[in-house]
N, CA, C and O atoms as a DFTB+ gen file, in Angstrom:
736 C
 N C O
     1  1     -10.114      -5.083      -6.862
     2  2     -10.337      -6.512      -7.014
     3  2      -9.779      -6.985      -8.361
     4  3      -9.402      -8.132      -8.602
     5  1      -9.779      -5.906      -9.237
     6  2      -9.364      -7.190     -10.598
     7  2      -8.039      -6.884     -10.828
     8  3      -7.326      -7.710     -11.399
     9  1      -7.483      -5.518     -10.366
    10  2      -5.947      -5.479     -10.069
    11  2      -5.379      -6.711      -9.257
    12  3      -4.401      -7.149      -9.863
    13  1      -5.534      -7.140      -8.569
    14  2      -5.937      -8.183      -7.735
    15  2      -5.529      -9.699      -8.064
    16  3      -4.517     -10.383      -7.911
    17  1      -6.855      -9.894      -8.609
    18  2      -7.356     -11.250      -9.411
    19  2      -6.874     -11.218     -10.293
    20  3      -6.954     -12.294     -10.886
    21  1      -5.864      -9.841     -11.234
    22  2      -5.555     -10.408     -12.533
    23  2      -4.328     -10.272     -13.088
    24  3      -3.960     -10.556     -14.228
    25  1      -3.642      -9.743     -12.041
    26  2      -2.467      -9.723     -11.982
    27  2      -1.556      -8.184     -12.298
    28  3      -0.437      -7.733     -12.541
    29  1      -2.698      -7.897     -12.125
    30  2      -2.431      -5.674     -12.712
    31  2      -1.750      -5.208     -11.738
    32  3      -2.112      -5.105     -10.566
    33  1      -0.407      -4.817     -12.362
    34  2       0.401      -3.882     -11.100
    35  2      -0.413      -3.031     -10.167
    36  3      -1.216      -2.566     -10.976
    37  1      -0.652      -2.655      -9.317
    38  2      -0.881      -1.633      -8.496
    39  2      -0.265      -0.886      -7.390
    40  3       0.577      -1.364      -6.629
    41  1      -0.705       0.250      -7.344
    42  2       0.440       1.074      -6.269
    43  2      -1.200       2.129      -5.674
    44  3      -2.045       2.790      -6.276
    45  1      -0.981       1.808      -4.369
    46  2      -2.652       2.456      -3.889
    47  2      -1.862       3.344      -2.787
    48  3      -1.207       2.918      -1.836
    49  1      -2.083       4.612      -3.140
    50  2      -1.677       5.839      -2.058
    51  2      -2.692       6.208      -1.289
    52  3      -3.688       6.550      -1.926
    53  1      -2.802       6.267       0.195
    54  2      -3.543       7.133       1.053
    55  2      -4.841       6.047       0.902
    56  3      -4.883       4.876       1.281
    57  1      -5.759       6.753       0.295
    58  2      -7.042       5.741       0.621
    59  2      -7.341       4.931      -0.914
    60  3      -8.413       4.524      -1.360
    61  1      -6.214       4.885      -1.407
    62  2      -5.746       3.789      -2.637
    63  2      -5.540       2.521      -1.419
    64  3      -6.031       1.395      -1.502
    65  1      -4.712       3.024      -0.330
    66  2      -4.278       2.055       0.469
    67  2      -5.427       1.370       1.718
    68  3      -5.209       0.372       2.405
    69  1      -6.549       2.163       1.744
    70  2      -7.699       1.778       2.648
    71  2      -8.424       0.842       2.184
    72  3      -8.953      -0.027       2.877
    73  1      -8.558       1.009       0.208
    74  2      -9.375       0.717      -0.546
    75  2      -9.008      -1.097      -0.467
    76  3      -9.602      -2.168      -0.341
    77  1      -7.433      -0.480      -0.661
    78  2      -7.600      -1.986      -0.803
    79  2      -7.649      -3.215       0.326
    80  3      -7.585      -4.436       0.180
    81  1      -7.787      -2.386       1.500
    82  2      -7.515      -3.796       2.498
    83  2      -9.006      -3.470       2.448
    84  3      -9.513      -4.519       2.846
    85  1      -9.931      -2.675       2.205
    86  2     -11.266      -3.303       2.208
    87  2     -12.124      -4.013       1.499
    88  3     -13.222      -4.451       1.845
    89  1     -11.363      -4.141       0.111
    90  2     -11.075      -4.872      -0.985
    91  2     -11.230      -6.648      -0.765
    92  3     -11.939      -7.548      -1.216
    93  1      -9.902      -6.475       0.385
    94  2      -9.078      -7.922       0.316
    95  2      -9.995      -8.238       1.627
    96  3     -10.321      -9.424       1.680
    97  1     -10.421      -7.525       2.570
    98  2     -11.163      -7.643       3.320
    99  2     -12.475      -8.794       2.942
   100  3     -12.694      -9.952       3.298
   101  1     -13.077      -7.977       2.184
   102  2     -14.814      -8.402       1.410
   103  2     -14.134      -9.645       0.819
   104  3     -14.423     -10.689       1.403
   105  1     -13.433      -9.731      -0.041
   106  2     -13.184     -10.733      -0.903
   107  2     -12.479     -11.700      -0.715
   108  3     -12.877     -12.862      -0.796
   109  1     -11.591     -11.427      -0.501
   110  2     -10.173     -12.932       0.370
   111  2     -10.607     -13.435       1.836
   112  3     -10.301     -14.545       2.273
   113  1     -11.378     -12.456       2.556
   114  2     -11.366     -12.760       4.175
   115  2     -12.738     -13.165       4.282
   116  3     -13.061     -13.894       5.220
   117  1     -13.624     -12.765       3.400
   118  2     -15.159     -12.980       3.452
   119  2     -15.844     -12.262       4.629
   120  3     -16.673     -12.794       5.367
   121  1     -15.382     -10.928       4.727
   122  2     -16.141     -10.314       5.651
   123  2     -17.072      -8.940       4.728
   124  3     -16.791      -7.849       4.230
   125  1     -18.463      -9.933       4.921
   126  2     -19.508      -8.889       3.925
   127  2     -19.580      -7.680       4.812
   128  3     -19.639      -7.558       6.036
   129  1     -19.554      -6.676       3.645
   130  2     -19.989      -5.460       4.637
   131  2     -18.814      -4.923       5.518
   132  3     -19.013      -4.385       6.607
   133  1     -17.482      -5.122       4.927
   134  2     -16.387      -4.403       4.909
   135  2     -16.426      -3.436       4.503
   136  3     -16.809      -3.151       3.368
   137  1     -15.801      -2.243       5.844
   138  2     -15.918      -0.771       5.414
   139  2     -15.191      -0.214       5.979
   140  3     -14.533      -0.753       6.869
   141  1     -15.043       1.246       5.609
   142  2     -14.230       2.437       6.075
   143  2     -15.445       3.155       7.189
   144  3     -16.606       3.114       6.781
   145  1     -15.239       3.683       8.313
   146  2     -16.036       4.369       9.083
   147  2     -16.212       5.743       8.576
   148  3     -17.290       6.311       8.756
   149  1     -14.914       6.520       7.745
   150  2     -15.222       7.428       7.405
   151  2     -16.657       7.370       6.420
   152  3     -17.422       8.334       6.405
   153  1     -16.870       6.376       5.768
   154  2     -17.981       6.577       4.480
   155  2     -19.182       5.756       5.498
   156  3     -20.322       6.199       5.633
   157  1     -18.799       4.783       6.014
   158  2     -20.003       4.199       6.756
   159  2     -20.348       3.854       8.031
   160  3     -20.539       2.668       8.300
   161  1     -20.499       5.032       9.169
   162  2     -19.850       4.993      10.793
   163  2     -20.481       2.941      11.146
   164  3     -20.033       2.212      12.031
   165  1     -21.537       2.584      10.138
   166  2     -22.109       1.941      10.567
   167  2     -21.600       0.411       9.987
   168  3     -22.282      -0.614       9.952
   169  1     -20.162       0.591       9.538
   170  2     -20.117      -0.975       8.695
   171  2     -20.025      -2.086       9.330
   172  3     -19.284      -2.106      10.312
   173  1     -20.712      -3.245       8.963
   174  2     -20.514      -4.370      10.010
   175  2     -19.200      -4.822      10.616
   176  3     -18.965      -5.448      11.649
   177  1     -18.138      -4.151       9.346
   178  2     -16.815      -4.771       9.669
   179  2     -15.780      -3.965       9.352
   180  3     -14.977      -4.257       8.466
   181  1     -15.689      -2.349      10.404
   182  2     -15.088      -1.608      10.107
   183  2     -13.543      -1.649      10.160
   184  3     -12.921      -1.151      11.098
   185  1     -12.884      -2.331       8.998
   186  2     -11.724      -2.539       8.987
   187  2     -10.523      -1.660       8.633
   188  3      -9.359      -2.059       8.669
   189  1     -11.021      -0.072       8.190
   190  2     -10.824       1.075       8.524
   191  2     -11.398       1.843       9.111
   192  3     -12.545       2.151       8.788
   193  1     -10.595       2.532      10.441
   194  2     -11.337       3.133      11.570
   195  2     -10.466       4.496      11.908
   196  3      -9.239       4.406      11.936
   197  1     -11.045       5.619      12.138
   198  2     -10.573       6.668      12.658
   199  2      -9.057       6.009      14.025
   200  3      -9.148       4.974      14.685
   201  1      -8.166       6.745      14.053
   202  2      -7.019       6.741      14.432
   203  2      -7.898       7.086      16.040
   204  3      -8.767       7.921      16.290
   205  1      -7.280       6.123      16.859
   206  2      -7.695       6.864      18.474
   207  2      -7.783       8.442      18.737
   208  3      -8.764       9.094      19.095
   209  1      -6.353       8.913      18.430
   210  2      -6.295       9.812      19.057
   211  2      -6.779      11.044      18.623
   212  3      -6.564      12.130      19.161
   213  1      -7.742      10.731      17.176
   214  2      -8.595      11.638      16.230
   215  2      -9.542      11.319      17.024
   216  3      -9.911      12.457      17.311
   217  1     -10.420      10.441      17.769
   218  2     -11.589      10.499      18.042
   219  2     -12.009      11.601      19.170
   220  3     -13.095      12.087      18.855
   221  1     -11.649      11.991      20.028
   222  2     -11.783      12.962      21.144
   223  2     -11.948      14.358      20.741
   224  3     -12.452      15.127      21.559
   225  1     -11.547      14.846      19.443
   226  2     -11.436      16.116      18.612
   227  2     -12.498      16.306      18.268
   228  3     -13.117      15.564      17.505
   229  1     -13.035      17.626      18.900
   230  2     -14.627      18.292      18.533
   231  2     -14.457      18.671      17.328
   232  3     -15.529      18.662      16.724
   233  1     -13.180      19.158      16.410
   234  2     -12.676      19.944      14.967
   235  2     -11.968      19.263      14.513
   236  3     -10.930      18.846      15.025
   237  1     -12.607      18.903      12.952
   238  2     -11.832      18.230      12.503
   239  2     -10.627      19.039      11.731
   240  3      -9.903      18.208      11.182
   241  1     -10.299      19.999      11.569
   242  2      -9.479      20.743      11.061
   243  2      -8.107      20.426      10.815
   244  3      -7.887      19.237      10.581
   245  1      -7.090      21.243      10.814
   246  2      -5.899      21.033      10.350
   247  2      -5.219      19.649      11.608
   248  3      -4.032      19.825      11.886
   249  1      -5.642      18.865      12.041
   250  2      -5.274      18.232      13.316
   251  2      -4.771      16.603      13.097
   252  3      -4.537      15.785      13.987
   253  1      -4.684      16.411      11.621
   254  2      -4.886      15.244      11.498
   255  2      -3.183      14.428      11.867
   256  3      -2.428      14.836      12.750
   257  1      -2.901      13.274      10.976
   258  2      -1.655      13.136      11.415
   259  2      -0.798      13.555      10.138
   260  3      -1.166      13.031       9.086
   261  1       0.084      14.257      10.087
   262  2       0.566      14.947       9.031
   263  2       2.045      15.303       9.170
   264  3       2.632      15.313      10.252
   265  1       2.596      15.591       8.006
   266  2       4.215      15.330       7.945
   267  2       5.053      14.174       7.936
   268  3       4.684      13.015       8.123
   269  1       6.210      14.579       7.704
   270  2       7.252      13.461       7.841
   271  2       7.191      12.302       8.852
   272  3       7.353      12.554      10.046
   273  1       6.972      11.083       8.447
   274  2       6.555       9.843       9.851
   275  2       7.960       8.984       9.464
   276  3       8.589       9.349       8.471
   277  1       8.373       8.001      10.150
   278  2       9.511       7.067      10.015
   279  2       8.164       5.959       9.907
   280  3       7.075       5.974      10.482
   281  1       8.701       5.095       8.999
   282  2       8.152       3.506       9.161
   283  2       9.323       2.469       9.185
   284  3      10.466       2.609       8.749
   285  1       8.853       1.582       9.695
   286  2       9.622       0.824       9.630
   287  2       9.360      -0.937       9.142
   288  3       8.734      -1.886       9.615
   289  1      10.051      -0.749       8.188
   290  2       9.765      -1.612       6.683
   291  2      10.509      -3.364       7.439
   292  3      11.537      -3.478       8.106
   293  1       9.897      -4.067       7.169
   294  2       9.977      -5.424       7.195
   295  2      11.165      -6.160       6.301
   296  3      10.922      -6.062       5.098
   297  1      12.192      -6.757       6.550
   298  2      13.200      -7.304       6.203
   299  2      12.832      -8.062       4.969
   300  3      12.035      -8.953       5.264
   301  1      13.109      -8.037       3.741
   302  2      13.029      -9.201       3.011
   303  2      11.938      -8.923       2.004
   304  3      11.844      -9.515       0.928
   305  1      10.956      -7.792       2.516
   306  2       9.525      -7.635       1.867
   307  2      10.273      -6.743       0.635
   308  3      11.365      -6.176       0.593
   309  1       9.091      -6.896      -0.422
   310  2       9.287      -6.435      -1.559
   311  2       9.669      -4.314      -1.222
   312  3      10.573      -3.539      -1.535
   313  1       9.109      -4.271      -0.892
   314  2       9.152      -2.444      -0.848
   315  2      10.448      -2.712       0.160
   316  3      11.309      -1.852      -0.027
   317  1      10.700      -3.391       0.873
   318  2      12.277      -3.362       1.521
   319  2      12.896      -3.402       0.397
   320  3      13.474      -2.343       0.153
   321  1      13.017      -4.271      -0.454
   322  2      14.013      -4.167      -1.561
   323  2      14.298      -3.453      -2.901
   324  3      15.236      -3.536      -3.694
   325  1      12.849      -2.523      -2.871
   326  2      12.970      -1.306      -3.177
   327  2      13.671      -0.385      -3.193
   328  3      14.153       0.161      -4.185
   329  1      13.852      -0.018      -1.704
   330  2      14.346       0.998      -0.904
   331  2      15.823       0.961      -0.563
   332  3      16.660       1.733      -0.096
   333  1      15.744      -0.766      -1.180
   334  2      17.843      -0.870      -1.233
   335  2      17.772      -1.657      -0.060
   336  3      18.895      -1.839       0.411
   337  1      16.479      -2.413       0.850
   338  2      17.075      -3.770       1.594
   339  2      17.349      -2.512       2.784
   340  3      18.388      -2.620       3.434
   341  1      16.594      -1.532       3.025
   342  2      16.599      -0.709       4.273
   343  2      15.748      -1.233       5.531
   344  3      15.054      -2.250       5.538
   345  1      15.930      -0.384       6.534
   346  2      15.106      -0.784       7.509
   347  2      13.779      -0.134       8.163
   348  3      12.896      -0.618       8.871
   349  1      14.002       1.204       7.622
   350  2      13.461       2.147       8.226
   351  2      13.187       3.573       6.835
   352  3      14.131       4.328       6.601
   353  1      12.268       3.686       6.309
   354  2      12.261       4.835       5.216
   355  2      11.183       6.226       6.153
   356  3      10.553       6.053       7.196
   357  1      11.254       7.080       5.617
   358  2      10.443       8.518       5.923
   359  2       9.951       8.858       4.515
   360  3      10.616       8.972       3.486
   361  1       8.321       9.028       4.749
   362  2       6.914       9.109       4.081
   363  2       6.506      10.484       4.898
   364  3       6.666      10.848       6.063
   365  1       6.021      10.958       3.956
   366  2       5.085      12.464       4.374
   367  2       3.635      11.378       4.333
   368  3       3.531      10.307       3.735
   369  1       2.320      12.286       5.428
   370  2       1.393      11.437       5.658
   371  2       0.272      12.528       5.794
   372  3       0.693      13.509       6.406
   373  1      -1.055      12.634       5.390
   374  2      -1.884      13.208       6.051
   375  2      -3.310      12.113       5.553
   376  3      -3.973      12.012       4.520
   377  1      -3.319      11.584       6.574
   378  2      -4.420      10.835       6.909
   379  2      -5.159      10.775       8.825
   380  3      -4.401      10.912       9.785
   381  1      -5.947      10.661       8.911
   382  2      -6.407      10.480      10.222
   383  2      -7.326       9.000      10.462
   384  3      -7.954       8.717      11.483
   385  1      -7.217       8.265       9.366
   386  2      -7.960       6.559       9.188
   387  2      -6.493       5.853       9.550
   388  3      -5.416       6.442       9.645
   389  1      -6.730       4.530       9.713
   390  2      -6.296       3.326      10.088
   391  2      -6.656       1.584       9.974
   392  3      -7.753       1.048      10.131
   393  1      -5.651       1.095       9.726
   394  2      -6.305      -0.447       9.616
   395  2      -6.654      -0.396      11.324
   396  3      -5.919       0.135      12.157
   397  1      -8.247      -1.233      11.677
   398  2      -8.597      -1.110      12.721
   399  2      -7.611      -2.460      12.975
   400  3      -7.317      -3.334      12.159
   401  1      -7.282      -2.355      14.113
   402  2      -6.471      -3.102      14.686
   403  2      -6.953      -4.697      14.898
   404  3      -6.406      -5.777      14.672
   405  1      -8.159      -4.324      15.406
   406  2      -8.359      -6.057      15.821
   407  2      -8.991      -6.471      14.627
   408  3     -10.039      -7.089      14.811
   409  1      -8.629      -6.295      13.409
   410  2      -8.683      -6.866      11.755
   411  2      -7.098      -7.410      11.030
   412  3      -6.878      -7.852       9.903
   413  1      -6.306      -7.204      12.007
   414  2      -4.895      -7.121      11.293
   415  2      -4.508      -8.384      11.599
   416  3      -3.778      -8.781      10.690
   417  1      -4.635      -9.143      12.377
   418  2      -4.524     -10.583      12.031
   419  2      -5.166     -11.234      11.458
   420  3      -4.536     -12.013      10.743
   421  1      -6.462     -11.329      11.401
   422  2      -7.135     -12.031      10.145
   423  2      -6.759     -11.741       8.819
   424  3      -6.846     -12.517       7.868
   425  1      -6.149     -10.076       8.797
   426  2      -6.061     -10.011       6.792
   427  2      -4.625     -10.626       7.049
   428  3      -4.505     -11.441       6.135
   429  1      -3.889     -10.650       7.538
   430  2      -2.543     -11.470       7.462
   431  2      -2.571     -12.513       7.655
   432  3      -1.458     -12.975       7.401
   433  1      -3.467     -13.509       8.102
   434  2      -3.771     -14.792       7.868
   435  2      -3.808     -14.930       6.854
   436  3      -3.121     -15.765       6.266
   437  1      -4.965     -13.830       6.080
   438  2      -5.232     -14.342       4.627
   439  2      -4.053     -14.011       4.109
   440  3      -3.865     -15.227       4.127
   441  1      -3.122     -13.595       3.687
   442  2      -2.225     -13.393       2.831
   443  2      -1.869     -11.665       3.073
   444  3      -0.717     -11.432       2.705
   445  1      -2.520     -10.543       3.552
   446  2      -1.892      -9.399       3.129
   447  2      -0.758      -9.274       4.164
   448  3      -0.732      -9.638       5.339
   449  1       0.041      -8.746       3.514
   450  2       1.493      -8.262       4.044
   451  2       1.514      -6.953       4.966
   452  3       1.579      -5.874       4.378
   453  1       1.492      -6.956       5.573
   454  2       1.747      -5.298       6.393
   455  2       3.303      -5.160       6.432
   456  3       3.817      -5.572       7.472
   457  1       4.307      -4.553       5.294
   458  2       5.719      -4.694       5.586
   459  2       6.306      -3.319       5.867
   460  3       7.460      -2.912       5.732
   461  1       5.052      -2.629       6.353
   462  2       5.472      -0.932       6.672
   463  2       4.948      -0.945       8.065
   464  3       3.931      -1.638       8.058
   465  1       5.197      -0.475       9.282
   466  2       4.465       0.111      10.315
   467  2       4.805       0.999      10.768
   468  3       5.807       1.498      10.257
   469  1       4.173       1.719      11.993
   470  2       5.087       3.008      12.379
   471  2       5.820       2.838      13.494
   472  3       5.617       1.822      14.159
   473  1       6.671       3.658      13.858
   474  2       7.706       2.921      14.826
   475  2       7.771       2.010      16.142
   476  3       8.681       1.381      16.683
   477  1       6.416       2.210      16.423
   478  2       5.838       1.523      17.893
   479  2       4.743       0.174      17.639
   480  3       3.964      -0.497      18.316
   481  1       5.359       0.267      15.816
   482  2       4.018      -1.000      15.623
   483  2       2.795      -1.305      15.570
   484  3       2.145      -2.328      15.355
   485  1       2.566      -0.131      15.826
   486  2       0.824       0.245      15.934
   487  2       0.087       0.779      14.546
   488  3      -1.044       0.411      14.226
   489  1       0.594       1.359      14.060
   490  2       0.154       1.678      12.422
   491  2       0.529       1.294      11.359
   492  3       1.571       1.644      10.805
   493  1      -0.253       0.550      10.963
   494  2       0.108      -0.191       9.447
   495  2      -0.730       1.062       8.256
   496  3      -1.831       1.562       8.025
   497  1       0.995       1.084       7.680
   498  2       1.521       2.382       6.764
   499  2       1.829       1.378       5.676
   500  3       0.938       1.527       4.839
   501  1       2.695       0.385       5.264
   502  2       2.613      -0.288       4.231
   503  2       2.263      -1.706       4.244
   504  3       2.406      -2.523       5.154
   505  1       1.555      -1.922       2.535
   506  2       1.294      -3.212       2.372
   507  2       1.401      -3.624       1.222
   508  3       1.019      -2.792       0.399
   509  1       1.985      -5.151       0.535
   510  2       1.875      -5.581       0.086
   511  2       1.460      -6.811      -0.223
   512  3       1.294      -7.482       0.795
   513  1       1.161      -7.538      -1.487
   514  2       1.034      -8.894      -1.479
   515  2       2.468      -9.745      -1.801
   516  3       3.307      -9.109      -2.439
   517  1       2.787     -11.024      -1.440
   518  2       3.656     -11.419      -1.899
   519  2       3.787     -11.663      -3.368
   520  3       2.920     -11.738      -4.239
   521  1       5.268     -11.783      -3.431
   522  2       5.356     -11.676      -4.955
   523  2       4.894     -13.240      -5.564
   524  3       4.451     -13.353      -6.707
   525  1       5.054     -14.364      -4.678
   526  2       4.063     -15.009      -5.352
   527  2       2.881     -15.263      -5.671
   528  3       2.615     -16.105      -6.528
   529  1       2.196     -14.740      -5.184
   530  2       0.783     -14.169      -5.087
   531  2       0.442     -12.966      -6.371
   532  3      -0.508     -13.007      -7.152
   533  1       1.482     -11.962      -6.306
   534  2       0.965     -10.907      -7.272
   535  2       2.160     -10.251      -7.511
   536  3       2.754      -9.863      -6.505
   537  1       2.712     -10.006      -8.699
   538  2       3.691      -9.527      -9.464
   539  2       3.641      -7.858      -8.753
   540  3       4.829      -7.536      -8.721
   541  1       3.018      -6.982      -8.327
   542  2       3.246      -6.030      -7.779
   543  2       2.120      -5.488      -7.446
   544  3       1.454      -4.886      -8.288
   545  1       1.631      -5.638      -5.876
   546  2       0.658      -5.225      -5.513
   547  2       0.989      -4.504      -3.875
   548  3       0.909      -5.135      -2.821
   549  1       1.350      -3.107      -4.002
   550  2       1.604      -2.745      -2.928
   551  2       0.754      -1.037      -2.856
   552  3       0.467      -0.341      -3.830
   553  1       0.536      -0.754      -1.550
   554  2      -0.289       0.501      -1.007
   555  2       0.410       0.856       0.496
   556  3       0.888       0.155       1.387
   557  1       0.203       2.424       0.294
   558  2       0.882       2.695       1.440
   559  2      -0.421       3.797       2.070
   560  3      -1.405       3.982       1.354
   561  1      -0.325       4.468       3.408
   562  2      -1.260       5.012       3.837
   563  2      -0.564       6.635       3.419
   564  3      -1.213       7.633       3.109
   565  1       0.651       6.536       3.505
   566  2       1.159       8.135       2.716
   567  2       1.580       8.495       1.115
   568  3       1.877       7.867       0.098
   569  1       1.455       9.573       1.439
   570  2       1.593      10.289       0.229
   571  2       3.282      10.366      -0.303
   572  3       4.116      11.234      -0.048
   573  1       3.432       8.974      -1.219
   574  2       4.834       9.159      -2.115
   575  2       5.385      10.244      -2.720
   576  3       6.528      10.692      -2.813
   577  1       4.139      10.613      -3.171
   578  2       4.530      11.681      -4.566
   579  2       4.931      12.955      -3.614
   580  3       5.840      13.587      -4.152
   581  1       4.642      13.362      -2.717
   582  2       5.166      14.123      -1.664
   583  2       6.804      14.045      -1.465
   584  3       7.468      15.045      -1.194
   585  1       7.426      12.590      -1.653
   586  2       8.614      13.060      -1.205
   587  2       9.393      12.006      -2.990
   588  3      10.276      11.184      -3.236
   589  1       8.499      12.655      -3.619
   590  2       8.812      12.488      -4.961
   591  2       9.932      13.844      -5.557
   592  3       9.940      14.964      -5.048
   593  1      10.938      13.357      -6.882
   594  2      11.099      14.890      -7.325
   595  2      11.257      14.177      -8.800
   596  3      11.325      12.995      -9.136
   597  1      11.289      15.549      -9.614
   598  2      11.043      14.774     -11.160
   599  2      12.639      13.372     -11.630
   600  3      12.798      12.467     -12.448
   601  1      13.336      13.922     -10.665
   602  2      14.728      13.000     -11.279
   603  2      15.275      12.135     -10.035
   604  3      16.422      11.692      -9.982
   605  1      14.088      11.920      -8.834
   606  2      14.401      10.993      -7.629
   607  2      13.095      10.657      -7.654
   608  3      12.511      11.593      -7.109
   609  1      12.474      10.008      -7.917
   610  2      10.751       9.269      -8.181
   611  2      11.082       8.363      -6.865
   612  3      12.105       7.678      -6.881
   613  1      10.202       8.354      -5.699
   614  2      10.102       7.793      -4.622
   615  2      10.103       5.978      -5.824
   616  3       9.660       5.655      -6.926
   617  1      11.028       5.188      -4.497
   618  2      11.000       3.957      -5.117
   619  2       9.772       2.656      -5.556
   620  3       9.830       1.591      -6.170
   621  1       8.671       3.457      -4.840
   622  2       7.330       2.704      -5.606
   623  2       7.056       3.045      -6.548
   624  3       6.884       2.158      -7.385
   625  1       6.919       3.993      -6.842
   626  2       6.450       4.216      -8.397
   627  2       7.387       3.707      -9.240
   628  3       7.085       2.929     -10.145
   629  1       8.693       4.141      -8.989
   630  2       9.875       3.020     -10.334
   631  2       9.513       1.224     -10.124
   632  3       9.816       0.468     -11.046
   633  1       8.975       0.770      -9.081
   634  2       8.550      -0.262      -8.729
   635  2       6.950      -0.887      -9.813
   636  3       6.700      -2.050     -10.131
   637  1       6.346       0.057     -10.058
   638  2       4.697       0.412     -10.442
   639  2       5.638       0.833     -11.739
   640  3       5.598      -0.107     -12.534
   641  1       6.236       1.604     -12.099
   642  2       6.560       1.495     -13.654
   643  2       7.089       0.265     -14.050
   644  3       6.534      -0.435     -14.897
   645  1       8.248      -0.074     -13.425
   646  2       8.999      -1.631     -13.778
   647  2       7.862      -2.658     -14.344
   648  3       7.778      -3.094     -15.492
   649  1       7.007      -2.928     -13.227
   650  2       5.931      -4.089     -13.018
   651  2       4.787      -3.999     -14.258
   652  3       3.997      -4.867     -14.633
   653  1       4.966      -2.812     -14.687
   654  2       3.301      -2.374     -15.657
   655  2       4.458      -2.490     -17.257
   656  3       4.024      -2.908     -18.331
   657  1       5.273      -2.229     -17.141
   658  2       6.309      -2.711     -18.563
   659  2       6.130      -3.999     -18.746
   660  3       5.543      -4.401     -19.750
   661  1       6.596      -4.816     -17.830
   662  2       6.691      -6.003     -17.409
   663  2       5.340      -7.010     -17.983
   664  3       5.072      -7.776     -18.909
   665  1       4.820      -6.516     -16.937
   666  2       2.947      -6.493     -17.582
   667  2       2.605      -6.871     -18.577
   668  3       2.160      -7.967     -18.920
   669  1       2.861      -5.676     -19.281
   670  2       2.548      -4.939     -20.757
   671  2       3.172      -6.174     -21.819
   672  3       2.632      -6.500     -22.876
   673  1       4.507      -6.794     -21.231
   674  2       5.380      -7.606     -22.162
   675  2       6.553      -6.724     -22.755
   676  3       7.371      -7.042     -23.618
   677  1       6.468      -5.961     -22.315
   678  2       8.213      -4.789     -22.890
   679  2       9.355      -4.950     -21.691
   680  3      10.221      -4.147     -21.344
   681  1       9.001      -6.463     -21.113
   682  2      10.242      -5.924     -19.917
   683  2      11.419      -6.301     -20.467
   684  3      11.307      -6.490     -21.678
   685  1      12.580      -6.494     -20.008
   686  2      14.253      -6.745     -20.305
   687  2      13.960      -7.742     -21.293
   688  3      14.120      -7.260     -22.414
   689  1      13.637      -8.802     -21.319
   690  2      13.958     -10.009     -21.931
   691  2      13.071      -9.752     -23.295
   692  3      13.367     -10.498     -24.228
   693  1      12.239      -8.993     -23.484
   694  2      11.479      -8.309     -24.665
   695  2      12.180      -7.424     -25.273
   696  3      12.675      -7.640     -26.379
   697  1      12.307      -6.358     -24.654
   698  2      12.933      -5.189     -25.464
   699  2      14.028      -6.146     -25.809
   700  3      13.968      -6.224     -27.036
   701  1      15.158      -7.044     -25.319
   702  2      16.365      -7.483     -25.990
   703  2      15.880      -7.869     -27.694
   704  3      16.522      -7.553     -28.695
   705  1      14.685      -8.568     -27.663
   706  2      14.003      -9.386     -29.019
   707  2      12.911      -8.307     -29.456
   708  3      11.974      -8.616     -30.192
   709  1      13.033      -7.468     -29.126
   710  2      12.663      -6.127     -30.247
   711  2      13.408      -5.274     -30.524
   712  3      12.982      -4.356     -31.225
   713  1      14.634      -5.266     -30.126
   714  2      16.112      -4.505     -30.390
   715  2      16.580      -5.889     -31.293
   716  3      17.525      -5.646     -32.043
   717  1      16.319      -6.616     -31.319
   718  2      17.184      -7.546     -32.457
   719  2      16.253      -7.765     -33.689
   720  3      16.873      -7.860     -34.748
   721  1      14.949      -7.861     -33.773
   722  2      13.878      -7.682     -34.780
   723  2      14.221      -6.190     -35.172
   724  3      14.278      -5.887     -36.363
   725  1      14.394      -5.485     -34.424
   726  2      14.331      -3.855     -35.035
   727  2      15.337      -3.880     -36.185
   728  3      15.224      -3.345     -37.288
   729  1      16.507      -4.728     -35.623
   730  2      18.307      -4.194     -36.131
   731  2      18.049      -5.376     -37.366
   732  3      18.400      -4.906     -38.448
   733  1      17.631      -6.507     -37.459
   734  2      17.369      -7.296     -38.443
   735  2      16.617      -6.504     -39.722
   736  3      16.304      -7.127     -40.736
């Protein structure tokens, strides 16, 4: 919420990314008692919900949804232009939660972005807010740092560094007028 409300870069991985549509849920959508089923089978407004095809599984064990997934990223959205204005990126994933489905038009009424899904449209994998709304507020349901390497940093996090410089007041148009105060 105050990443949010205050304009704090954020980048929410896995249930960084649950957190926050239950976040924007409670607070932007006004649904009290927004929850994850994993923490509360009983929330009035379970707007994260076990994945269908997890529910039938007597073991919860190694079964979840895991590995390399394709999403497919929304034209124009900020993490599209990340990624170089692509259409389609591959995320490693191990989660077995989900935005419950019949919640995904109301939080996109309110403003959240779903500009990731999975190829059939059914799983919302990324989200952001617009950039007029919030200088960088995006969460994905997989694990970046997975298809991270120390000298190819998956393009959210250079996104989440840019934005927190920026932030901070050290972005381009700063450092130029502290490179000329320095040299003075």
């Amino acid at each position: 919420k105050y990443a949010r409300e205050h304009g704090l870069p954020y980048l929410g991985l896995c249930y960084g990314f649950q957190i926050a549509v239950i976040e924007f849920a409670r607070n932007v959508c006004g649904l009290k008692g927004a929850g994850s089923t994993e923490i509360d089978p009983n929330a009035p407004h379970p707007v994260i919900d076990i994945l269908p095809e997890q529910r039938a599984l007597a073991s919860m064990g190694g079964n979840m949804r895991l590995g390399g997934q394709d999403i497919d990223v929304a034209k124009g959205s900020m993490v599209s232009q990340m990624y170089g204005g692509v259409d389609s990126v591959r995320l490693r994933f191990r989660h077995r939660y989900e935005v419950a489905p019949d919640y995904i038009e109301r939080l996109e009424a309110a403003g959240l972005v779903f500009c990731g899904r999975s190829p059939d449209q059914r799983i919302m994998q990324i989200l952001e807010l617009s950039a007029a709304d919030h200088p960088y507020f995006v969460a994905t349901q997989a694990h970046a740092e997975l298809t991270s390497r120390p000298l190819r940093p998956d393009p959210m996090f250079l996104g989440l560094v840019d934005a927190a410089r920026d932030f901070s007041g050290g972005g381009k148009a700063n450092q130029t007028k502290s490179a000329k105060v320095t040299a003075d």
